[in-house]
Structure formats: structure tokens, C-alpha cells
Biopython code that builds the backbone (N, CA, C, O; Angstrom):
import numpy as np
from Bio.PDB.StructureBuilder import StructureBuilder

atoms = [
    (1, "UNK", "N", (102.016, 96.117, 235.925)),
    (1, "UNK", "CA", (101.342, 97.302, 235.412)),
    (1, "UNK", "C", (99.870, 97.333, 235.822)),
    (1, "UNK", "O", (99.327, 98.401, 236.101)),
    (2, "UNK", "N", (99.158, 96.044, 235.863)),
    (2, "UNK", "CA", (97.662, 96.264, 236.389)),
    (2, "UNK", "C", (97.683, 96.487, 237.716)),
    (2, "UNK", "O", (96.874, 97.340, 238.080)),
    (3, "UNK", "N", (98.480, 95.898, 238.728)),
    (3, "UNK", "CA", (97.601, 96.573, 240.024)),
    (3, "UNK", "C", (98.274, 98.487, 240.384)),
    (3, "UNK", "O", (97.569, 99.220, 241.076)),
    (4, "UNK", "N", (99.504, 98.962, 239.861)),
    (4, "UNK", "CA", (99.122, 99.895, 240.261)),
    (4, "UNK", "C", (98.271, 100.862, 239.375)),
    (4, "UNK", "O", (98.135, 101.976, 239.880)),
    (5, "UNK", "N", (97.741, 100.699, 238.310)),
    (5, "UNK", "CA", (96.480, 101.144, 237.518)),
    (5, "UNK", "C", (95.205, 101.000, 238.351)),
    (5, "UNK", "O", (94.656, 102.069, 238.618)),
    (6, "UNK", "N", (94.688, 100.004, 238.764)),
    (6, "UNK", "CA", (93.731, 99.554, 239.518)),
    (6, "UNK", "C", (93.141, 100.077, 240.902)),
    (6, "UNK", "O", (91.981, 100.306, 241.244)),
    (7, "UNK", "N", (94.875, 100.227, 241.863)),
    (7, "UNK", "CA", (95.008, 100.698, 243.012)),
    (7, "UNK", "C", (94.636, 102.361, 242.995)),
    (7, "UNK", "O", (94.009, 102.935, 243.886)),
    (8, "UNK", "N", (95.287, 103.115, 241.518)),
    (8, "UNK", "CA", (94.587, 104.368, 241.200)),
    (8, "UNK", "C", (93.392, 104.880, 241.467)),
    (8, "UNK", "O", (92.947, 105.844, 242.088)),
    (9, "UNK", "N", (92.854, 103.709, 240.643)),
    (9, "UNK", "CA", (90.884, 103.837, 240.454)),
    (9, "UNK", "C", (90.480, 104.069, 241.555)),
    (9, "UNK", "O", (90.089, 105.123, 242.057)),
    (10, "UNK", "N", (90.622, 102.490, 242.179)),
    (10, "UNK", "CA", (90.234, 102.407, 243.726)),
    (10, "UNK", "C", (90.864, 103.710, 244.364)),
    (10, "UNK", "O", (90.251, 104.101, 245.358)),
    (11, "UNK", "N", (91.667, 104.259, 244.095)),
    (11, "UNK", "CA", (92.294, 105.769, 245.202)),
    (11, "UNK", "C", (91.095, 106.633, 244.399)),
    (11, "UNK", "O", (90.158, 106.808, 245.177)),
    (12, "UNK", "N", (90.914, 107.055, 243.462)),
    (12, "UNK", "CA", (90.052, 108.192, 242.824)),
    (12, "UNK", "C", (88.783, 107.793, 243.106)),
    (12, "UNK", "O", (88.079, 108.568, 243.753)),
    (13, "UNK", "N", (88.377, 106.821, 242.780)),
    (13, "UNK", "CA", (86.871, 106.096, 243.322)),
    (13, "UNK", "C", (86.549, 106.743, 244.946)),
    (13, "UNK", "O", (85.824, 107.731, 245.066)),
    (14, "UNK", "N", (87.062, 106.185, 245.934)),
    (14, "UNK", "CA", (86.862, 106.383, 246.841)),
    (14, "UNK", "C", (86.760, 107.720, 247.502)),
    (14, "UNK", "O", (85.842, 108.041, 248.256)),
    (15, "UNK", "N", (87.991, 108.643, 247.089)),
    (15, "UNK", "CA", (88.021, 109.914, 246.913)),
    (15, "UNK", "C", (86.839, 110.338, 245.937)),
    (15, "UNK", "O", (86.638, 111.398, 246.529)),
    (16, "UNK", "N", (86.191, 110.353, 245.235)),
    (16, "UNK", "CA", (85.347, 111.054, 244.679)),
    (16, "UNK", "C", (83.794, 110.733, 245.282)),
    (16, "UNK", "O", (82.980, 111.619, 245.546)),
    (17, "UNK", "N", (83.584, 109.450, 245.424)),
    (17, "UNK", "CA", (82.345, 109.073, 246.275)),
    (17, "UNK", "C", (82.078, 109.844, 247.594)),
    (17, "UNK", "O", (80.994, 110.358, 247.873)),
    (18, "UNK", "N", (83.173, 109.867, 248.365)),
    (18, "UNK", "CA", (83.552, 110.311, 249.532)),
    (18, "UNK", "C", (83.143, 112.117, 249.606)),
    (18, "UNK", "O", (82.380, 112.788, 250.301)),
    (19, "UNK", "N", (84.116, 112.418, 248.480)),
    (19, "UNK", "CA", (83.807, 113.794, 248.468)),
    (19, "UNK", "C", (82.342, 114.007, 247.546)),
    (19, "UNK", "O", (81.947, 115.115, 247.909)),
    (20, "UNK", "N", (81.342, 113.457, 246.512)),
    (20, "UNK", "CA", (80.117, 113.503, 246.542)),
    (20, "UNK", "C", (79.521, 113.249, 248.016)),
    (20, "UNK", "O", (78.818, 114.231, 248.253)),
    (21, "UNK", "N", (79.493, 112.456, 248.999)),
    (21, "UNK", "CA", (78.653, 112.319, 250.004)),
    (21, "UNK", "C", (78.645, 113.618, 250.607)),
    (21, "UNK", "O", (77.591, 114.168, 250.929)),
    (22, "UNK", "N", (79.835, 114.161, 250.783)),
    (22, "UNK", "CA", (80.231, 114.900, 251.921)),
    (22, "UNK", "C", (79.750, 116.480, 251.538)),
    (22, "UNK", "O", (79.582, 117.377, 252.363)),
    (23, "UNK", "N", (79.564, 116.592, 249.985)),
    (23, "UNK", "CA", (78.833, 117.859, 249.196)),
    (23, "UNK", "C", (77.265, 117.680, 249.558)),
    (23, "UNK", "O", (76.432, 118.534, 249.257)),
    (24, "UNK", "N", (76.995, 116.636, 250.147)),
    (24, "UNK", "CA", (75.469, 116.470, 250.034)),
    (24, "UNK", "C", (75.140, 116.626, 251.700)),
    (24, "UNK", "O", (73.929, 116.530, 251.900)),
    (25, "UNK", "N", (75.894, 116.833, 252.876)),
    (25, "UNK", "CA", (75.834, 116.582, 254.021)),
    (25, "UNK", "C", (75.699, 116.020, 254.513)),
    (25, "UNK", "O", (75.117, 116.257, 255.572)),
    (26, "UNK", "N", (76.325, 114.152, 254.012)),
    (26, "UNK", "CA", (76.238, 113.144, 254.725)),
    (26, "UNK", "C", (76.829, 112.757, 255.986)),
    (26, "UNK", "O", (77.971, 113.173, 256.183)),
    (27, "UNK", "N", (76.305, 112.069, 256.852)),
    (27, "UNK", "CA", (77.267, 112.021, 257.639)),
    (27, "UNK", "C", (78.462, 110.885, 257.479)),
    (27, "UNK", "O", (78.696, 110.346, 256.397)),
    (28, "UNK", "N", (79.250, 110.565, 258.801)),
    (28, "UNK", "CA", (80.629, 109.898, 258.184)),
    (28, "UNK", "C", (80.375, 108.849, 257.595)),
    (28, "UNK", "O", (80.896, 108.623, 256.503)),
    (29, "UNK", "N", (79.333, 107.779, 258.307)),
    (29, "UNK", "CA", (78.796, 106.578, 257.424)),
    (29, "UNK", "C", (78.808, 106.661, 256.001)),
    (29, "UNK", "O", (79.447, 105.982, 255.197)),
    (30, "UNK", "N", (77.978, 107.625, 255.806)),
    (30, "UNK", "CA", (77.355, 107.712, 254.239)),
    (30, "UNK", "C", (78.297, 108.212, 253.365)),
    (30, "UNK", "O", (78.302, 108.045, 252.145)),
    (31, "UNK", "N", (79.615, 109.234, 254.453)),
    (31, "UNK", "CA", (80.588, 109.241, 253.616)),
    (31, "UNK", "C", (81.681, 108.132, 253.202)),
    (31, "UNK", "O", (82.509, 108.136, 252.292)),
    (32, "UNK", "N", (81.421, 107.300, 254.075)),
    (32, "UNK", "CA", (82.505, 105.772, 254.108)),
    (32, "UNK", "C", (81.839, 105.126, 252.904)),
    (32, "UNK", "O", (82.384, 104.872, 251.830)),
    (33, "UNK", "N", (80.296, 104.849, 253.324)),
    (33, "UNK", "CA", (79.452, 104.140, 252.066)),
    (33, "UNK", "C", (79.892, 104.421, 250.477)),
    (33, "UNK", "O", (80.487, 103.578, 249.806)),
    (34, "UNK", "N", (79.496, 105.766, 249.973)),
    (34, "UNK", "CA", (79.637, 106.367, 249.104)),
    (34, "UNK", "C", (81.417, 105.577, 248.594)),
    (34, "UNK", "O", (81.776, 104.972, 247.583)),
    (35, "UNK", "N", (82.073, 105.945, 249.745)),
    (35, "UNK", "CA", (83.427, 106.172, 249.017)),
    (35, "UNK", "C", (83.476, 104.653, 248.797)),
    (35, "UNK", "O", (83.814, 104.309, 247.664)),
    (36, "UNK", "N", (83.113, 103.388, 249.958)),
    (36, "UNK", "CA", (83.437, 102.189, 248.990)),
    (36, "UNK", "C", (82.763, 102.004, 247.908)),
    (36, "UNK", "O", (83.106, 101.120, 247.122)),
    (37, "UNK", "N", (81.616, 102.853, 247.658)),
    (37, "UNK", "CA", (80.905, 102.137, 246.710)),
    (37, "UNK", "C", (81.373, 102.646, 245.302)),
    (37, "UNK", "O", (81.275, 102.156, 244.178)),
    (38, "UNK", "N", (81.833, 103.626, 245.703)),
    (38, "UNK", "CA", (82.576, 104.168, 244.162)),
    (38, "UNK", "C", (84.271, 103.775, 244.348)),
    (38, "UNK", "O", (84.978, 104.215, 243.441)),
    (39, "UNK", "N", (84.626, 103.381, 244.896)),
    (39, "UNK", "CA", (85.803, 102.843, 244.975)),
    (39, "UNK", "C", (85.619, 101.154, 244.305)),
    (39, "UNK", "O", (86.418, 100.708, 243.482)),
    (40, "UNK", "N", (84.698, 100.540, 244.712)),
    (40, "UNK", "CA", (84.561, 98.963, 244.572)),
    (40, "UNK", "C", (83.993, 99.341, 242.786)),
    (40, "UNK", "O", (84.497, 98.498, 242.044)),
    (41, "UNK", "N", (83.444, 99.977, 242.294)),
    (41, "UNK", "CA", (82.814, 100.043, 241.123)),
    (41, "UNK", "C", (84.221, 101.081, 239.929)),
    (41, "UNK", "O", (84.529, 100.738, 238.787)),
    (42, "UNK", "N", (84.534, 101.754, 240.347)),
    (42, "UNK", "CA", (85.927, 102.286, 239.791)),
    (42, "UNK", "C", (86.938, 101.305, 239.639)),
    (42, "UNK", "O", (87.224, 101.316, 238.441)),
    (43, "UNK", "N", (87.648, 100.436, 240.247)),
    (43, "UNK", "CA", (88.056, 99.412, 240.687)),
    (43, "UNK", "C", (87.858, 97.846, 239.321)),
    (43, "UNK", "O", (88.375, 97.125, 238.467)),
    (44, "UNK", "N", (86.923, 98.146, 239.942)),
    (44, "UNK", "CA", (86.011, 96.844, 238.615)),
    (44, "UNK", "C", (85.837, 97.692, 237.297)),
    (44, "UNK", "O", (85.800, 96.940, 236.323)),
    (45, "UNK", "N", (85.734, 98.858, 237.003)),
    (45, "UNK", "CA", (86.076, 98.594, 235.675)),
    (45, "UNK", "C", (87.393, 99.136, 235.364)),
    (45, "UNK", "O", (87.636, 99.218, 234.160)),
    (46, "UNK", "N", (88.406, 99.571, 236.267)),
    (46, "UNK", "CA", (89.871, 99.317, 235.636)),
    (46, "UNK", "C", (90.268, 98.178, 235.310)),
    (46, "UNK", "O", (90.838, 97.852, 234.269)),
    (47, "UNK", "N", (89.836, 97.236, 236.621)),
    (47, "UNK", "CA", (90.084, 95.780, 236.293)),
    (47, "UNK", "C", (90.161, 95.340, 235.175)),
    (47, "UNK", "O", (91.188, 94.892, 234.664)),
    (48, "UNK", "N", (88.719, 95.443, 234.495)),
    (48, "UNK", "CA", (87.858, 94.718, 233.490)),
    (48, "UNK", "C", (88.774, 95.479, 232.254)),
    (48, "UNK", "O", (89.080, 94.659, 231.389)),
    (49, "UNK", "N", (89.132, 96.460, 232.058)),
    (49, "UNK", "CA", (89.179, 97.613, 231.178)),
    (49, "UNK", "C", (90.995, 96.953, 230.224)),
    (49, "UNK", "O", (91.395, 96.737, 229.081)),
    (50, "UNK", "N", (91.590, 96.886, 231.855)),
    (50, "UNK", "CA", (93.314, 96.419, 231.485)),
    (50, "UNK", "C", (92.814, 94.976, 231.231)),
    (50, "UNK", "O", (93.412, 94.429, 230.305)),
    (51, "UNK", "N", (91.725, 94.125, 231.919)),
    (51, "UNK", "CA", (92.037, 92.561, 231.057)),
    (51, "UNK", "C", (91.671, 92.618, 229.644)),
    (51, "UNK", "O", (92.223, 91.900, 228.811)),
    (52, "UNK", "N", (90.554, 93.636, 229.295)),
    (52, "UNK", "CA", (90.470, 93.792, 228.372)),
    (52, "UNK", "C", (91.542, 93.617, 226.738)),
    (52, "UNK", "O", (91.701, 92.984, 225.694)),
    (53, "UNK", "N", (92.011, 94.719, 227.576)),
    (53, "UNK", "CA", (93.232, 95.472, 226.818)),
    (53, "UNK", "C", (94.533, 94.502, 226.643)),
    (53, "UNK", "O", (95.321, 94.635, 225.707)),
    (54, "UNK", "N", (94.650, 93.584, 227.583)),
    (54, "UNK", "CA", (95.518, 92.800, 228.057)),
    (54, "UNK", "C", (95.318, 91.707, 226.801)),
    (54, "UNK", "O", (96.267, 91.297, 226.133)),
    (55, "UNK", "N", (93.991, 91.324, 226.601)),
    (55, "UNK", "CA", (93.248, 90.276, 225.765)),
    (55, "UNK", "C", (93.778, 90.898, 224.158)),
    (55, "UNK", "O", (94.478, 90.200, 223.425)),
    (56, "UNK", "N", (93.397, 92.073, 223.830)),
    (56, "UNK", "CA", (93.445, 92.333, 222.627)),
    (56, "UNK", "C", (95.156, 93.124, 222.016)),
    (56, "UNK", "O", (95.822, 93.390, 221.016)),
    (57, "UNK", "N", (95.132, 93.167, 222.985)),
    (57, "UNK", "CA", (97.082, 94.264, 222.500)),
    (57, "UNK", "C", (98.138, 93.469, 222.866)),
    (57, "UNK", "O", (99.293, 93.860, 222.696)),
]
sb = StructureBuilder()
sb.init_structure("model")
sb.init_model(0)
sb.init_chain("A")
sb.init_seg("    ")
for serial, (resi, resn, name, xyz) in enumerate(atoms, 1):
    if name == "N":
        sb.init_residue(resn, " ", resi, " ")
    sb.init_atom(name, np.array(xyz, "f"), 0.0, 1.0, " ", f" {name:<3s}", serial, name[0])
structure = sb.get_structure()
């Protein structure tokens, strides 16, 4: 159940960074940047969120 929760984030993360860069007229770099960087940070707190949850339920 956690990695395809996780694999989500990381899909919406990246997709949303990606598409912020690309509203701002970045070019492809900054659109790659953006998208790992909200992909790697989306990512980490699904992670964190299901061990969480994992810990207490």
C-alpha cells in the first residue's frame, strides 16, 4: 500500500512543479528542476505521512 501512495505524490509533485515552471516561462531545465523538486518534496512527505500513520493505526 505505501509505494503505490508514494509513487502518486511523486506523479502529482512532478506534474505540478513542472506545470508551475512552465506558467512562469521557464525554459525546459527549469521545467525539469521545478518538477524534481516538487516531486522529491511531495514524495517525502507521503513517505513520512504513511510511516506515520503506519506507526499509530
Amino acid at each position: 500500500m505505501l509505494i503505490p501512495i508514494v509513487s502518486l505524490a511523486v506523479l502529482v509533485g512532478g506534474f505540478f512543479g513542472g506545470y508551475r515552471a512552465h506558467k512562469r516561462g521557464g525554459e525546459i531545465l527549469d521545467i525539469l528542476q521545478y518538477g524534481f523538486g516538487h516531486a522529491v518534496a511531495f514524495g517525502l512527505v507521503a513517505l513520512l505521512g504513511m510511516l506515520i500513520l503506519d506507526l499509530f493505526l
